[in-house]
DSSP file (Angstrom, degrees, kcal/mol; ACC not computed):
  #  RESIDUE AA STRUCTURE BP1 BP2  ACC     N-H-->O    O-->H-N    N-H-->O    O-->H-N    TCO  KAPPA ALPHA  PHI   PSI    X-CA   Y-CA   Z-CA
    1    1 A X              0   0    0      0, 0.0     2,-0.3     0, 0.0    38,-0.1   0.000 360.0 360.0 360.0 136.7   99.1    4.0   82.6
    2    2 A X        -     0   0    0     34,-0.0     2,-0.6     1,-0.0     3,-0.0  -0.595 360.0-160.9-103.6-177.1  100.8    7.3   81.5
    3    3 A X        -     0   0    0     -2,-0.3     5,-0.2     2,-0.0     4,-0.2  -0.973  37.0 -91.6-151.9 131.0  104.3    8.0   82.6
    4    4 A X    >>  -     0   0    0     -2,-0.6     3,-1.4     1,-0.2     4,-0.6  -0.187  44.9-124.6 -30.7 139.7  105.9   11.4   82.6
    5    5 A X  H 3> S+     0   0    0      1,-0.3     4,-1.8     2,-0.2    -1,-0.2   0.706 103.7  65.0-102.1  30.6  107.5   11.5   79.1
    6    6 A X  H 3> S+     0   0    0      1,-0.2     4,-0.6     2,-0.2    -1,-0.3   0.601  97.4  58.3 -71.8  -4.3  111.1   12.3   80.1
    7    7 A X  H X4 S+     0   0    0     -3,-1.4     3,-0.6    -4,-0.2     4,-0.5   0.901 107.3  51.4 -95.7 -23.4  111.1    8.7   81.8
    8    8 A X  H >X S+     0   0    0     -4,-0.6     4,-1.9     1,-0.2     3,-1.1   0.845 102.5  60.1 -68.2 -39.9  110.2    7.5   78.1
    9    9 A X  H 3X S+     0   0    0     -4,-1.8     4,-0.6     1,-0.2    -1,-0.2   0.469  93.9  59.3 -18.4 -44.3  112.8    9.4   77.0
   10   10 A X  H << S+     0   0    0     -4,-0.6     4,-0.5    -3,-0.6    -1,-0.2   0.534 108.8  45.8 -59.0 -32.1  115.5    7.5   78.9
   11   11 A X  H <>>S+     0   0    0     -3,-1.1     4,-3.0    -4,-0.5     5,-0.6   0.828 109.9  56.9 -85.1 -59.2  114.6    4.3   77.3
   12   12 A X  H  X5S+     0   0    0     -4,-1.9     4,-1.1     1,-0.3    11,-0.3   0.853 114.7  34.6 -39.6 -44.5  114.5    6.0   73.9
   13   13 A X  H  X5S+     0   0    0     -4,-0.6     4,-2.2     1,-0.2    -1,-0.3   0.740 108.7  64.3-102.2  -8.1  118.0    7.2   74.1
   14   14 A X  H  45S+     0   0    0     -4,-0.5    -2,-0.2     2,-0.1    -1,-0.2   0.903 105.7  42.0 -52.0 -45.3  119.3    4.6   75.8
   15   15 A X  H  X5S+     0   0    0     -4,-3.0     4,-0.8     2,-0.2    -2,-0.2   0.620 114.8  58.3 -69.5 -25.8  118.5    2.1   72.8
   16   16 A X  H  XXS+     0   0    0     -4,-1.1     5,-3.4    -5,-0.6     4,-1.0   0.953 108.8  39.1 -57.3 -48.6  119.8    4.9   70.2
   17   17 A X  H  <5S+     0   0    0     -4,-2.2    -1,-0.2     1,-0.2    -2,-0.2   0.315 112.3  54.4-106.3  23.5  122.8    5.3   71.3
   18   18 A X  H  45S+     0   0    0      3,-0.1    -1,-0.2     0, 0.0    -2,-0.2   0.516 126.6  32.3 -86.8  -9.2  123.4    1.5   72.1
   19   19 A X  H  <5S-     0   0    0     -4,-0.8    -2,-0.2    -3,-0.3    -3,-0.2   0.522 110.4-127.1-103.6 -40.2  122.4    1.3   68.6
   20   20 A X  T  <5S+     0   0    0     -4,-1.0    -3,-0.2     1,-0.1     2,-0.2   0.950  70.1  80.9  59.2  60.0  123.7    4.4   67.2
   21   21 A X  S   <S-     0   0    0     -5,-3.4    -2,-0.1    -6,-0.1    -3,-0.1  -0.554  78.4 -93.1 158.0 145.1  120.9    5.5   65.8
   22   22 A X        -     0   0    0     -2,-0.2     2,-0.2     1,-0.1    -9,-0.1  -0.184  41.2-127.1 -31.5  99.0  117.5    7.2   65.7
   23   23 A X        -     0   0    0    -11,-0.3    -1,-0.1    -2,-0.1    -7,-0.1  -0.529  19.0-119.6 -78.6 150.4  114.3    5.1   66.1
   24   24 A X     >  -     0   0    0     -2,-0.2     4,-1.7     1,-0.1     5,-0.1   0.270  35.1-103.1 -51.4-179.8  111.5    5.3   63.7
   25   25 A X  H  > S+     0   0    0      2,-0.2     4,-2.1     1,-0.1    -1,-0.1   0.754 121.6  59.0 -94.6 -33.4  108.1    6.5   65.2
   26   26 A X  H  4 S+     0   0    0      1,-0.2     5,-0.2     2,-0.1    -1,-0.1   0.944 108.8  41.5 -41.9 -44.3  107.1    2.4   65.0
   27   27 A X  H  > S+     0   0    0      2,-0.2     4,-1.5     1,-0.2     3,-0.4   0.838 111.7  54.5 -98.7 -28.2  109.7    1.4   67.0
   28   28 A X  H  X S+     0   0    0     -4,-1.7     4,-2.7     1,-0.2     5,-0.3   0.879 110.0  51.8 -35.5 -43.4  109.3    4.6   69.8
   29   29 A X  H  < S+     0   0    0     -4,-2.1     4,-0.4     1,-0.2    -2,-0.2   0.569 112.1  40.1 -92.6  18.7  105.8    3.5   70.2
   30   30 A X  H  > S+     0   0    0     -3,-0.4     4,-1.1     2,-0.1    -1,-0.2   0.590 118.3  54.3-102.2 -27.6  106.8   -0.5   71.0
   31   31 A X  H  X S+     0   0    0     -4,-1.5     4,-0.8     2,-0.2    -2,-0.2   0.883 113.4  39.5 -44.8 -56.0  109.6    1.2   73.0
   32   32 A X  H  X S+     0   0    0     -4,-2.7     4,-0.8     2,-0.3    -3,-0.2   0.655 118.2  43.6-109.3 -43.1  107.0    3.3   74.9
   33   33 A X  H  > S+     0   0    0     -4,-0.4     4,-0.8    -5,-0.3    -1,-0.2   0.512 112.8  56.2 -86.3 -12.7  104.0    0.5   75.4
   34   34 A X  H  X S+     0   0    0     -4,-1.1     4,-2.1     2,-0.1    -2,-0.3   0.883 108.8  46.3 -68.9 -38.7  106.8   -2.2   76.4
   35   35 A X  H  X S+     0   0    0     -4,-0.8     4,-2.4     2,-0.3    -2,-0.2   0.820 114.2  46.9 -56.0 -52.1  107.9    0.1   79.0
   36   36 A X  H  X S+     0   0    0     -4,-0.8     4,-0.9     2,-0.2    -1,-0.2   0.896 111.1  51.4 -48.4 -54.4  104.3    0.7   80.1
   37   37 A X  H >X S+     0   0    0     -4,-0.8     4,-2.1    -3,-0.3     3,-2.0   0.987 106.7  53.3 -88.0 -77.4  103.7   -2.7   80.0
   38   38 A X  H 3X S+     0   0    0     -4,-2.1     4,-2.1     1,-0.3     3,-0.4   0.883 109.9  54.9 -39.1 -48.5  107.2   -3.7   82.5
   39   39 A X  H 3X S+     0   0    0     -4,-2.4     4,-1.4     1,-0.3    -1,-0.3   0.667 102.1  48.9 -59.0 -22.8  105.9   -1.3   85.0
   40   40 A X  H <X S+     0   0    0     -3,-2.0     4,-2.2    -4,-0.9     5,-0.4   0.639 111.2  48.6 -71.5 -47.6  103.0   -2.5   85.4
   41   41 A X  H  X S+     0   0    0     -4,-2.1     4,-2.1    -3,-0.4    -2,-0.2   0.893 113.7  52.4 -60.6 -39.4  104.3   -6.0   85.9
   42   42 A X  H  X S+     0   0    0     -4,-2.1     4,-1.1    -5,-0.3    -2,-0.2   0.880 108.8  44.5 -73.6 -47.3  106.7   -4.5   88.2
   43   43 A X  H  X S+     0   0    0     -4,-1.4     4,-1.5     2,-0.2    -1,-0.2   0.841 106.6  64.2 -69.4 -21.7  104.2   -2.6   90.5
   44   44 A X  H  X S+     0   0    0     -4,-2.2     4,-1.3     1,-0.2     5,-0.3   0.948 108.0  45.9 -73.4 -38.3  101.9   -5.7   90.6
   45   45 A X  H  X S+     0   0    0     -4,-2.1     4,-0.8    -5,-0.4    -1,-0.2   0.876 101.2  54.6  33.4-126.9  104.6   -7.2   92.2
   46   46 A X  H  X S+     0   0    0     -4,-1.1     4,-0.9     2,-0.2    -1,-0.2   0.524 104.8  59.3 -68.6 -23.5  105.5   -5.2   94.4
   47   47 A X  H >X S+     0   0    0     -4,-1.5     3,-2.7    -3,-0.2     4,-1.6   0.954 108.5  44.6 -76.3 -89.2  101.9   -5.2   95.5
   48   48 A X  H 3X S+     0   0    0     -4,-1.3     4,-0.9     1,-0.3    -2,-0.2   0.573 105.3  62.5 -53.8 -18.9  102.0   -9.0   96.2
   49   49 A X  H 3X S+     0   0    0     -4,-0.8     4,-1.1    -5,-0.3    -1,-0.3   0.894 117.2  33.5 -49.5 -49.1  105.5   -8.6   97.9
   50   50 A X  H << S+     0   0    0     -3,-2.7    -2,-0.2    -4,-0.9     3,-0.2   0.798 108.8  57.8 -75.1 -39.3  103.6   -6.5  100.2
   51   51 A X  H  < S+     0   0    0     -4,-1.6    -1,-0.2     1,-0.1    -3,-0.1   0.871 106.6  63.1 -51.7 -39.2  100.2   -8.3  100.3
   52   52 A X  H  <        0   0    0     -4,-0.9    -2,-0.2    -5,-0.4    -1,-0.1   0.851 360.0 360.0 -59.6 -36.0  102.7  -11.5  101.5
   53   53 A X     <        0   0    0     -4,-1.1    -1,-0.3    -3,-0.2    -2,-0.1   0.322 360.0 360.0 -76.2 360.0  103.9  -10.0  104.7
């Protein structure tokens, strides 16, 4: 799935500046497909939360 990328963006500078400093283009794009990857976990979910009731 793609995802606007200002929400990628959010992650990105969250980890910078907990870090205090710029990630490399490797570590954006594990940033950016882990993210993908939690959201996904997160709507299936949410689906079976719903499925349950």
């Amino acid at each position: 799935m793609e995802y606007p990328y200002i929400l990628y963006n959010e992650v990105i500078l969250y980890l910078e500046s907990k870090w205090r400093r710029s990630l490399d283009d490797h570590e954006r794009h594990l940033l950016i497909e882990g993210y993908r990857y939690g959201r996904m976990v997160e709507a299936e979910n949410e689906i079976r939360i719903l499925f349950a009731k």
